[in-house]
C-alpha atoms as one frame of an Amber mdcrd trajectory, in Angstrom:
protein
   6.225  -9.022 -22.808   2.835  -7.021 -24.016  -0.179  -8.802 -22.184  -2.939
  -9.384 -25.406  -6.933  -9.709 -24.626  -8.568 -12.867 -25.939 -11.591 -11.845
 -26.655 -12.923 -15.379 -27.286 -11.698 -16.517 -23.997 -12.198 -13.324 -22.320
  -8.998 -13.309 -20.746  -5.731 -11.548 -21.036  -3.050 -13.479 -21.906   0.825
 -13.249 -22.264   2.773 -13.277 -25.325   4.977 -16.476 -25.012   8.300 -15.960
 -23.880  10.880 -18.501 -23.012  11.746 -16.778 -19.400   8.289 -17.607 -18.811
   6.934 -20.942 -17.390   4.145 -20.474 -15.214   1.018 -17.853 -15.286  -1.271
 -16.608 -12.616  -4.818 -15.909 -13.429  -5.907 -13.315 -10.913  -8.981 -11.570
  -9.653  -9.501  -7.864  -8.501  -7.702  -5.321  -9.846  -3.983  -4.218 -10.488
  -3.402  -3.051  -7.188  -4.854  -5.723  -5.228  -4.737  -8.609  -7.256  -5.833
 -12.485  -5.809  -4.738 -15.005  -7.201  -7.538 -18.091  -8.413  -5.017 -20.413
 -10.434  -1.464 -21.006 -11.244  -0.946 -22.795 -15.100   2.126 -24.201 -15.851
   3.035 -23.103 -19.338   5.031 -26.062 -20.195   2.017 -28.669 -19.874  -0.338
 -27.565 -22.793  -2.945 -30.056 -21.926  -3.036 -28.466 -18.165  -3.589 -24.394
 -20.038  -6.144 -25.527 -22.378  -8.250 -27.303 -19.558  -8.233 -24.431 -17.258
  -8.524 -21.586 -19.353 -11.219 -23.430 -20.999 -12.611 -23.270 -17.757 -12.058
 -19.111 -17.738 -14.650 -19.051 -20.786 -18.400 -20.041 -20.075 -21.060 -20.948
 -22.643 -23.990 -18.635 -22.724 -26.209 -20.955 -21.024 -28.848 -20.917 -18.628
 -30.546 -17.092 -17.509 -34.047 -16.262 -17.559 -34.751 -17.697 -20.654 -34.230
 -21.048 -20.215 -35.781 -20.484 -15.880 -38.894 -18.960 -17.479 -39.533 -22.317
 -19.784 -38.873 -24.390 -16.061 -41.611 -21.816 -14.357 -44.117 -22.772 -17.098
 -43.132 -26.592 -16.203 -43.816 -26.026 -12.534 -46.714 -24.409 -13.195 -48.473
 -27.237 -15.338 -46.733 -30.189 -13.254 -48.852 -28.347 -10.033 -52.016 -28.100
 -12.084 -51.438 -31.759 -13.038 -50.280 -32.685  -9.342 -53.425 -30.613  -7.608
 -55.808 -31.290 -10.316 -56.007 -34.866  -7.817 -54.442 -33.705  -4.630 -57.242
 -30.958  -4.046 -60.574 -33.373  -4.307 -59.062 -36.230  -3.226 -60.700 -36.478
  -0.067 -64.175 -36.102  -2.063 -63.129 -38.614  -3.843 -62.332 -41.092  -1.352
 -65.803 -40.380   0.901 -68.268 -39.910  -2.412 -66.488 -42.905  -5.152 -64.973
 -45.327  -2.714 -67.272 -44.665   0.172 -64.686 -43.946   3.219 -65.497 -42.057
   6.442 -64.442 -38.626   6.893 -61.642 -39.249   9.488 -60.574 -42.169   7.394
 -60.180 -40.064   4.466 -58.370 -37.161   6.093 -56.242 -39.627   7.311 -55.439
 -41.305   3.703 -54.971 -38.224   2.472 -51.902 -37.139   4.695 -50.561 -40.450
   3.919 -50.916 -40.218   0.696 -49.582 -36.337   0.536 -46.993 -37.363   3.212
 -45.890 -39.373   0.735 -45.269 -37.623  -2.102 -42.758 -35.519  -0.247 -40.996
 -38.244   1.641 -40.562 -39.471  -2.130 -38.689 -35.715  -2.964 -35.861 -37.054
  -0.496 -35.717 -40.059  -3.381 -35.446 -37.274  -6.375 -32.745 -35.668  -4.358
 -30.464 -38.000  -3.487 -30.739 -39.605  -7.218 -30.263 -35.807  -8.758 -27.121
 -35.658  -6.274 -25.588 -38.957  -6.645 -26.176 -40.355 -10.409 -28.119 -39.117
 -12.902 -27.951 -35.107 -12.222 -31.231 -33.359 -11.912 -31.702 -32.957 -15.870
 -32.244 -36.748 -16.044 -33.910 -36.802 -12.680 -36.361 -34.276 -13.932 -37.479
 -36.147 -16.621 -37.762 -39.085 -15.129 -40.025 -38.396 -12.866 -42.116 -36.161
 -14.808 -42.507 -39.405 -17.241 -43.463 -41.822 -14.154 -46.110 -38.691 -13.116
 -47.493 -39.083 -16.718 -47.807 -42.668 -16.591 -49.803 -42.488 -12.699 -51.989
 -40.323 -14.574 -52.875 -41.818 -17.580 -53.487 -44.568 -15.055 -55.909 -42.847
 -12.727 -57.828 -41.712 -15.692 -58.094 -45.078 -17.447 -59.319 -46.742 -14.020
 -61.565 -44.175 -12.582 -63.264 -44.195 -16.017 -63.447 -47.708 -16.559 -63.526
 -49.622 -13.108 -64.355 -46.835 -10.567 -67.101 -44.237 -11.799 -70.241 -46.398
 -11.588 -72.983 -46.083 -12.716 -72.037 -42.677 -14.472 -72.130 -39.692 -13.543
 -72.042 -40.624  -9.950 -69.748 -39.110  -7.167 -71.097 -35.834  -7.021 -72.738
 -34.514  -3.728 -76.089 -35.947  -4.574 -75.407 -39.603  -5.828 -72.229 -41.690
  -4.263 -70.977 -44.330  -6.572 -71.123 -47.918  -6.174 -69.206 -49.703  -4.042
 -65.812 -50.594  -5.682 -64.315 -53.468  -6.954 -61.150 -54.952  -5.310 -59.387
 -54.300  -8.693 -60.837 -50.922  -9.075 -59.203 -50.215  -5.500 -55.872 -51.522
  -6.487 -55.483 -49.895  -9.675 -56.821 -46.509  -8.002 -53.845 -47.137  -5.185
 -51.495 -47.523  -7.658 -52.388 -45.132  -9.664 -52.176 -42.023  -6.837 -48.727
 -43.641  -5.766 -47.444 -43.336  -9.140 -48.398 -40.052  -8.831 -46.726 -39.451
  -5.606 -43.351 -40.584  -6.864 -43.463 -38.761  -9.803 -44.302 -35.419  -8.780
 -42.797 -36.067  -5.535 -39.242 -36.702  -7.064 -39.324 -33.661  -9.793 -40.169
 -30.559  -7.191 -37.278 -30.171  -5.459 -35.058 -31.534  -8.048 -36.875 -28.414
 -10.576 -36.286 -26.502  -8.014 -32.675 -26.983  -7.387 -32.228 -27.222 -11.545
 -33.847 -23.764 -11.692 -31.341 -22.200  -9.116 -28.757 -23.322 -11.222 -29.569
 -21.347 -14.251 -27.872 -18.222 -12.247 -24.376 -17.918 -10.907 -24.577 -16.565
  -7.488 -20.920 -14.924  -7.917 -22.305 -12.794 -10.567 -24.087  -9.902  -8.509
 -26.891  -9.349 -11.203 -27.530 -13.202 -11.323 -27.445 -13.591  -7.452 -30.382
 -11.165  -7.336 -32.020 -12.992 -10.141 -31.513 -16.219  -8.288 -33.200 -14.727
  -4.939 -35.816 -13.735  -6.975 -36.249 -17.289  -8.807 -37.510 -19.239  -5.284
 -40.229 -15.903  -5.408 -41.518 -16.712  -8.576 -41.144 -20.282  -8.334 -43.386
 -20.519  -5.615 -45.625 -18.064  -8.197 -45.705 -20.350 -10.557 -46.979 -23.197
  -8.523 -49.890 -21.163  -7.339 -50.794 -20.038 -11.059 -51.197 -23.696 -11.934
 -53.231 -24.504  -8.315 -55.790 -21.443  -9.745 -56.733 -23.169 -12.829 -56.642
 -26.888 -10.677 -58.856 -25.558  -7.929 -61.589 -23.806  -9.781 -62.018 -25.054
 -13.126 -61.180 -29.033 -12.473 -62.503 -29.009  -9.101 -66.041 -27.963 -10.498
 -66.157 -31.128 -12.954 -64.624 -33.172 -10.483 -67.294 -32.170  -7.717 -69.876
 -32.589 -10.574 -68.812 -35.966 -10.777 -67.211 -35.638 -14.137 -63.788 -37.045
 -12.273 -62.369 -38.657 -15.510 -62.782 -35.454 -17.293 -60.207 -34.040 -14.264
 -58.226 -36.643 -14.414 -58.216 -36.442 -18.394 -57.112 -32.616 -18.016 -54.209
 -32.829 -15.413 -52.482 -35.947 -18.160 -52.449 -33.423 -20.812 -51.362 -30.795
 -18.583 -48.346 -33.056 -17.331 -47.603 -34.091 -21.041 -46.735 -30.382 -22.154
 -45.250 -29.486 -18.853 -42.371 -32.680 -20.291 -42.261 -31.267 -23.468 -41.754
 -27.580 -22.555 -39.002 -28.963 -20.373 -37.474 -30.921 -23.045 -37.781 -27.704
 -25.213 -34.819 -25.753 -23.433 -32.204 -28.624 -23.337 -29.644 -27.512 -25.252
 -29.552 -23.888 -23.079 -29.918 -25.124 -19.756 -26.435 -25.182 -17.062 -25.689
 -28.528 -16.013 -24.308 -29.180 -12.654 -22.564 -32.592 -12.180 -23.702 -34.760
 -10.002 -21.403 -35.096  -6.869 -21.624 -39.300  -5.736 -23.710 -40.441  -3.019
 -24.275 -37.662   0.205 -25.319 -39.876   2.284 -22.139 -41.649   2.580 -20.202
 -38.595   1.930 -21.749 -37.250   5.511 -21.941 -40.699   7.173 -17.645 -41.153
   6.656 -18.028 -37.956   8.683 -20.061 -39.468  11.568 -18.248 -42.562  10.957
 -14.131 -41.505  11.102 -15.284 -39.382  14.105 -16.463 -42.072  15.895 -13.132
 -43.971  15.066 -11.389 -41.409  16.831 -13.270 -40.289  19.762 -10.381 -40.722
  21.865  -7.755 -38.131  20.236  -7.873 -34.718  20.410  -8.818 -32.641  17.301
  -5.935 -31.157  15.571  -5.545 -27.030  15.217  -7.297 -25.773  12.179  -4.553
 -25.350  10.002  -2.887 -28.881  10.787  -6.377 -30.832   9.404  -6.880 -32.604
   6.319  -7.953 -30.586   3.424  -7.200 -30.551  -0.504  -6.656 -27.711  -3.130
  -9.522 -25.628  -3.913  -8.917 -26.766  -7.417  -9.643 -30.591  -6.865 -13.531
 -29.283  -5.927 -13.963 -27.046  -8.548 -12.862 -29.566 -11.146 -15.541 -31.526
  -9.635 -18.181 -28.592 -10.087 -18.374 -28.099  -5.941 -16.899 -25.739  -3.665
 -14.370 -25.808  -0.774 -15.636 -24.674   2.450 -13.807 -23.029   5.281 -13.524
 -24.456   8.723 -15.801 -23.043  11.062 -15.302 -23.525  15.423 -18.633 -25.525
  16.319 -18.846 -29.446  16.903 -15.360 -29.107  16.921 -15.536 -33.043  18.024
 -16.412 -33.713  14.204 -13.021 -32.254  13.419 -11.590 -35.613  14.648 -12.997
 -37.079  11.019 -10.104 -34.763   9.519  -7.486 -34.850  11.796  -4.320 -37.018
  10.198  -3.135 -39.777  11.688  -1.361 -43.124  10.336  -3.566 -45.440  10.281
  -5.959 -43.505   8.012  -3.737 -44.697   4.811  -3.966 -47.822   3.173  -0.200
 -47.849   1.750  -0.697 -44.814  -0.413  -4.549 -44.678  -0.551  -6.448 -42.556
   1.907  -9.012 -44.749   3.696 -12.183 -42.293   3.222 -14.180 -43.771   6.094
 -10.927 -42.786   8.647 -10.217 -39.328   7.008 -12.020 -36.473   5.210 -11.686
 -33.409   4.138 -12.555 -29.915   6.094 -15.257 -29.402   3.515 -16.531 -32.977
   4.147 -16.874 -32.156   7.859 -18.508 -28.952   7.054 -21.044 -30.400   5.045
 -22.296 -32.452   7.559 -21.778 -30.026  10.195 -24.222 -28.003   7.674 -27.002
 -30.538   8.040 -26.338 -30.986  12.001 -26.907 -27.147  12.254 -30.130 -27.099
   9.775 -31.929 -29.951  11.443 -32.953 -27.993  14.276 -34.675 -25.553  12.134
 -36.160 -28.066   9.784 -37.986 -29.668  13.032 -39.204 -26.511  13.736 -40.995
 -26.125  10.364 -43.085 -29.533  10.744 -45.973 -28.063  12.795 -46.629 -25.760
   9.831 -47.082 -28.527   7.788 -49.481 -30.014  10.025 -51.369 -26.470   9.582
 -50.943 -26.665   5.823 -51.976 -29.654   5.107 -55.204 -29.287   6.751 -56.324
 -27.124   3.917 -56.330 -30.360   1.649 -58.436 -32.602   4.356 -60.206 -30.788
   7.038 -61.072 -27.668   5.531 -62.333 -29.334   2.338 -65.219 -31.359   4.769
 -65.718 -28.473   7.217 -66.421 -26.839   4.064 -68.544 -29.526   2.712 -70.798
 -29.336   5.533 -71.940 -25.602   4.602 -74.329 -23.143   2.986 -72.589 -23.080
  -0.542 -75.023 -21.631  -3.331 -75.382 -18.479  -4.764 -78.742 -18.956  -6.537
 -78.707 -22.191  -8.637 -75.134 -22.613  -9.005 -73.090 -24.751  -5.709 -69.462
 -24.224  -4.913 -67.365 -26.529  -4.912 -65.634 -27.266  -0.903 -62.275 -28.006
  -2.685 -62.402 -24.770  -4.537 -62.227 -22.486  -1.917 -58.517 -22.598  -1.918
 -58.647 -20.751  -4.824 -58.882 -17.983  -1.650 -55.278 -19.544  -0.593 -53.919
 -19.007  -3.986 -55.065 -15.156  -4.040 -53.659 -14.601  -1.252 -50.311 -16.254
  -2.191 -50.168 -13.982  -5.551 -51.103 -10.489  -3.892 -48.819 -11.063  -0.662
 -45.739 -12.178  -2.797 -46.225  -8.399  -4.146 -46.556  -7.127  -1.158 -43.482
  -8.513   0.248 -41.659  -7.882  -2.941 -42.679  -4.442  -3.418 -43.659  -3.070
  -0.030 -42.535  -4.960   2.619 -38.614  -5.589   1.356 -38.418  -1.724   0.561
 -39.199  -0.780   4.120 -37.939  -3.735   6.103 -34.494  -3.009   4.379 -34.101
   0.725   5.574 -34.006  -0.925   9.115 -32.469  -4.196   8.656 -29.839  -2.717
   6.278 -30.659  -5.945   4.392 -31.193  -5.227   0.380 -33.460  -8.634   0.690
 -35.236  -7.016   3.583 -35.441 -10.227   5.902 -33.084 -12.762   6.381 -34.762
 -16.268   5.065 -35.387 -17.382   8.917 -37.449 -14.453   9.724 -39.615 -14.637
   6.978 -39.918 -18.372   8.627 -40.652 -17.238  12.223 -43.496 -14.591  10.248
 -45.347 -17.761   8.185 -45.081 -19.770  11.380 -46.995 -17.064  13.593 -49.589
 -16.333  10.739 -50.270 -20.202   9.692 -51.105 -20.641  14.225 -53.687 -17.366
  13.290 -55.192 -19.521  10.333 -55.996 -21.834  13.058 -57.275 -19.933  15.300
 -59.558 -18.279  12.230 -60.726 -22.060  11.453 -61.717 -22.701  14.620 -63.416
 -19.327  15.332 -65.466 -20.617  11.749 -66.185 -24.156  12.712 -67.678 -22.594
  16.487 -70.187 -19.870  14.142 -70.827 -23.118  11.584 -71.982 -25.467  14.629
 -74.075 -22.382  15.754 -76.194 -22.334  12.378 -76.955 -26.166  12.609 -80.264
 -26.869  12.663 -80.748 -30.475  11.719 -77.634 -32.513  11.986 -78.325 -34.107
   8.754 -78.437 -31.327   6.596 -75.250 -28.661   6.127 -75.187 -25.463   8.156
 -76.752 -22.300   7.175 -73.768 -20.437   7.740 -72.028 -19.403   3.986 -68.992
 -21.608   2.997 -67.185 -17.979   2.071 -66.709 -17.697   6.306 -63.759 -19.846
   5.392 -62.552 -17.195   3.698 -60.015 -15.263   5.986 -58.543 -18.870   7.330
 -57.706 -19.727   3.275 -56.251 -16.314   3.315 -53.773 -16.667   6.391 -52.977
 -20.142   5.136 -51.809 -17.746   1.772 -49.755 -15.251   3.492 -47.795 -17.684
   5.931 -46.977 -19.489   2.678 -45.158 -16.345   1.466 -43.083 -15.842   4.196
 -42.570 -19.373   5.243 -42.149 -21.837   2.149 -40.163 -19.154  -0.062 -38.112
 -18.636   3.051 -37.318 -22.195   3.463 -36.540 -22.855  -0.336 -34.060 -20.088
  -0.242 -32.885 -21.030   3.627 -32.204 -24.515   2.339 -31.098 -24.389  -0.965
 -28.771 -21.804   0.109 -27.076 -23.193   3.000 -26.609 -26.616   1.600 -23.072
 -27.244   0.156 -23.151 -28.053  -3.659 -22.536 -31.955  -2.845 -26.002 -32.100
  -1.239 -27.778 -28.861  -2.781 -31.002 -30.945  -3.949 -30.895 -32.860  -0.688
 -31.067 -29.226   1.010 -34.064 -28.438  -1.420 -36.049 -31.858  -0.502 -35.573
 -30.832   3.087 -38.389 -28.490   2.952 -40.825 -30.876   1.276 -39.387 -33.359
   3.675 -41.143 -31.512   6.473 -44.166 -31.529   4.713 -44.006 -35.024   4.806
 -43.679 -35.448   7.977 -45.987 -32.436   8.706 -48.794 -35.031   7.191 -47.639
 -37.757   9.095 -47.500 -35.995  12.574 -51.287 -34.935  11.407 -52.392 -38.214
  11.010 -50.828 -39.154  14.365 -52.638 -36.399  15.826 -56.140 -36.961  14.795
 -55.729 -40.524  15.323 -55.120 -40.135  19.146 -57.300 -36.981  19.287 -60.095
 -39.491  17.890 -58.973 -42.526  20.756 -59.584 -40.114  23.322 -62.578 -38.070
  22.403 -64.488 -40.920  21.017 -64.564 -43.132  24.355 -67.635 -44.049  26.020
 -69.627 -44.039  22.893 -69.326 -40.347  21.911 -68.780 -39.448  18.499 -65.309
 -37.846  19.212 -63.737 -34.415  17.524 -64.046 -35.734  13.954 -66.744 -37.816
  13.718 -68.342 -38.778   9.867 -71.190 -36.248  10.378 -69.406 -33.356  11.410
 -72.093 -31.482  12.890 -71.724 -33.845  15.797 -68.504 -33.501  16.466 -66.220
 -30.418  17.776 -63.502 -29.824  14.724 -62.736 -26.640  15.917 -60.622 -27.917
  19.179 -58.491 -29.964  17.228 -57.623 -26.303  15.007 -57.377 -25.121  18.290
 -55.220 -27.699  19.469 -53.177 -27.218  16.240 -53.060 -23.310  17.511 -51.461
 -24.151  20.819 -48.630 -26.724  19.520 -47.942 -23.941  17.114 -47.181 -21.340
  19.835 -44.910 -23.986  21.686 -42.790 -24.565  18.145 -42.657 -20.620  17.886
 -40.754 -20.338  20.765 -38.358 -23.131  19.955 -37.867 -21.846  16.781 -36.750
 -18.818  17.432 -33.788 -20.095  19.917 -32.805 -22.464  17.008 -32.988 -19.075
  14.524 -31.359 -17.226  16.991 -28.473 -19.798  17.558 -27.701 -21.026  13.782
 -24.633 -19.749  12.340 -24.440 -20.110   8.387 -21.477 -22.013   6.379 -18.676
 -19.959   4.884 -17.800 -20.973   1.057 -14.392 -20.414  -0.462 -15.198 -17.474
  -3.361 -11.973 -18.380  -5.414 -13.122 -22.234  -5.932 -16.392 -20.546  -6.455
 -14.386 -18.583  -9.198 -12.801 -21.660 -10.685 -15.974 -23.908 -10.757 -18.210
 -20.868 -12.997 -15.642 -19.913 -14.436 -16.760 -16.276 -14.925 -17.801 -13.696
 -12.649 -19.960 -10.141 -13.139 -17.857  -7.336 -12.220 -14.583  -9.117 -11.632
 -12.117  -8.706 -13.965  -9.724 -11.329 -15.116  -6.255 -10.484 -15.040  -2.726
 -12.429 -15.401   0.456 -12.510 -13.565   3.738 -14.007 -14.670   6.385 -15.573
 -12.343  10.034 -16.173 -13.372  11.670 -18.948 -12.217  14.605 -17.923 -10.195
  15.878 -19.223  -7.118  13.558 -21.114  -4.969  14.452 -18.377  -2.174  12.968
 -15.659  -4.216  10.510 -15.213  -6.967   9.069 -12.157  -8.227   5.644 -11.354
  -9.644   4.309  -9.399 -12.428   0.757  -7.865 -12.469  -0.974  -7.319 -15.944
């Protein structure tokens, strides 16, 4: 027998012989060979599928990542191209009070990222996130085409109004409705496509290929990048119309912007990697819950007795088998056999599952406690969208004739964002590695803990401003003397805790979720952010119950200089230091899930650095085979 290299396949395969009836395709080398799959030689059908399997198509890579980069960059200048004035729009065109506005505005941003958990479970269970791209990126189109139409036509009146001199006329109950509709359209659209493009992106590099597993570390990095390229050209460029009150022009802007980001997208379709979707995780994790609860009388079998199925039977399905780890053992009980969990031959799924079933959910048991954790840093971010836009509003903001903009100050956040994902690329990795003895430097959840600690100094920083501001007012009608650019260093530690904490979490939760609920992992984080704007609105609405009794004007009042913004950033501060500590137990306690490499192996298909090699069995008596390495 003389083993022959397919260089097609790249494989090595065996000359055919009759003696022979089954093959081993192996990993490793000749020495210490492991076995991925046995083919049986006399089903045809059987070799062709799985050796087809052995051969990937050249798809996916930077290429096709960079055209998704340019999408998330012109989807964000489309998304924050509204999301950034908002609030000015909402006081100056439909004429609401400032805590009012703040208030719609975390509803409104809560929102969109509540609708991610939508994208994700429709990327997951039916239409892949391809389809689930697109769609959404079309429904984001259509909000904004909508916006546009009604500002201009219904909203803007007389024209040219909405700037800081000259507030439009009131609005008409259609005007308001269409507007409404308009943002929510907006909402689900780019709501649904960020942490599906996210997700999509990650895919385009096998992490069992060592140079793509770097490149797919370095993917969430420039990701992130990419977003805050498109927020530069949003926040200073648009915002200055839009604060001119040229708001249709803005809207105009971020409809063409979302039109190419589709078409760029479309543009790489025939080299992206497709991942199947997997069915519906929600009820693949709720049989878990469910079977467990069934059985919460018996006693968990030993590891090696529970119910489990060939690594082959996942990677068929494009996921990966998962080994059993020892915590919440009492969810074992979902995959411990017993007889009632058959229905004559049939396995009653909501009785039994798998080992990898269990693990997935004991996956999202163990990253809740983290993802909790991360909501009070939403609460800090999103004040950068509401609160720091009026505080802003309310201060000295010329340099000679020309006024800047209170929404474009972020631009400050986006700096930041772009020179400290160098710094931690270039600098801080480097060094943090020679004493971590971690090539990435820091593990995801410390870069967490490090953006949680800096976003509670951004507060601090805000409040230390609004204290100076209230200091330089001299007639509570007119803005403070003190400049707007004393805002500076709180946009700035807004930028750096960004680094550390949102890359961390798209690489925390994208990597620990299993591959049946990989976008769900991914919609976690924007999940939080939803509920970070939530938890802000429930904050500012008691804050305002209590402070504003008696008469008083409260924290937030509609004419800031009244009012006392800076203890609800200080406020913000404290909660912060409270979630610190918690978070770093829940860091300190979380134990990661342990994947199965060789269904890993079977479901790419290919793997850097790992060569493919065959063995050859005989068969003899059923006492005694022997093996033959190639």
């Amino acid at each position: 027998m003389v083993p022959q290299r397919d260089r097609a396949n790249d494989a090595t395969v065996l000359v055919s012989s009759p003696e022979i009836t089954e093959i081993r395709v192996e990993r490793g080398n000749n020495e210490n060979p492991k076995p991925i799959v046995k083919l049986n030689l006399l089903d045809d059908e059987e070799v062709k599928r799985k050796c087809w399997n052995l051969k990937k198509k050249e798809t996916g890579g930077w290429k096709y990542a960079l055209l998704l980069l340019a999408n998330q960059g012109l989807a964000t200048l489309s998304f924050f191209g509204v999301g950034v004035n908002l609030v000015l729009f909402l006081t100056r065109v439909l004429g609401q009070d400032n805590a009012v506005a703040a208030n719609n505005v975390s509803k409104w941003t809560g929102t969109v990222y509540l609708f991610s958990l939508l994208g994700a479970f429709v990327s997951d269970s039916y239409l892949g996130r391809y389809f689930t791209c697109a769609l959404f990126q079309i429904i984001l189109i259509g909000g904004l085409g909508t916006l546009s139409v009604s500002s201009w036509l219904l909203l803007i009146k007389p024209n040219g109004c909405g700037n800081s001199q000259f507030f439009c006329n009131p609005p008409s109950r259609l005007g308001v409705g269409m507007f409404y509709l308009a943002i929510y359209m907006i909402a689900l659209g780019y709501g649904g496509h960020q942490p599906t493009l996210a997700t999509f992106g990650s895919d385009q590099f096998d992490e069992f290929k060592p140079k793509e597993k770097e490149s797919k570390l370095a993917f969430f990095s420039y990701f992130y990048f990419a977003l805050n390229v498109g927020l530069i050209f949003s926040n200073t460029i648009l915002v200055y119309y839009e604060d001119t009150g040229k708001w249709t022009i803005g809207f105009l802007v971020s409809t063409c912007a979302a039109t190419l980001a589709l078409g760029l997208f479309l543009v790489g379709s025939r080299g992206y990697r497709y991942v199947k979707p997997h069915g519906d995780p929600l009820s693949r994790v709720a049989q878990v819950f469910v079977a467990s609860v069934k059985k919460w009388r018996i006693v968990p079998s030993r590891e090696e007795e529970l119910y489990e199925v060939d690594g082959s039977e996942y990677a068929t399905k494009g996921s990966t088998k998962i080994h059993h780890s020892q915590e919440f053992k009492c969810l074992d009980k979902a995959a411990t056999i017993m007889e009632q969990d058959f229905r004559g031959q049939e396995i009653n799924p909501w009785r039994l599952c798998t080992v990898t079933q269990v693990e997935e959910a004991k996956c999202i048991v163990r990253m809740i406690p983290i993802w909790l954790c991360t909501i009070i840093y939403s609460v800090i971010f999103t004040q950068m969208a509401s609160l720091f836009v009026e505080q802003g509003s309310v201060m000295h903001s010329k340099i000679g004739n020309f006024h800047i903009p209170a929404a474009s100050m972020s631009i400050f956040d986006v700096f930041s964002v772009l020179i400290f994902t160098g710094i931690n690329r270039h600098i801080i990795v480097p060094i943090a590695s020679r004493f971590t003895r971690n090539r990435k430097g820091l593990t995801p959840l410390q870069r967490m803990g490090i953006g949680l600690a800096i976003g509670m100094l951004a507060m601090v920083a805000a409040g230390i401003t609004e204290m100076a501001r209230l200091r330089k007012v001299f007639d509570v009608n007119q803005p403070s003397s003190l400049s707007i650019f004393w805002q500076v260093p709180q946009y700035l530690l807004v930028g750096a805790s960004e680094v550390f904490m949102y890359v961390g979490q798209l690489e925390f939760f994208n990597g620990q979720a299993p591959d049946g609920i990989k976008s769900f992992g991914s919609s976690l984080c924007m999940a939080s952010m939803s509920l970070g704007n939530y938890t802000s609105i429930v904050l500012i609405n008691i804050v305002m119950a209590i402070s504003a009794r008696g008469g008083r004007p409260g924290w937030i009042p509609r004419n800031l200089n009244i009012g006392h913004v800076e203890r609800f950033y200080f406020l913000i501060a404290i909660l912060t230091v409270v979630d610190f500590g918690i978070y770093v137990y829940c860091a300190t306690w979380y134990k990661g899930i342990n994947v199965d490499e060789e269904t890993e192996i079977l479901k790419t298909g290919n793997d850097d650095g790992v060569g493919v090699g065959v063995g050859a069995q005989k068969q003899v008596d059923s006492a005694s085979n022997s093996s033959l390495n190639v």
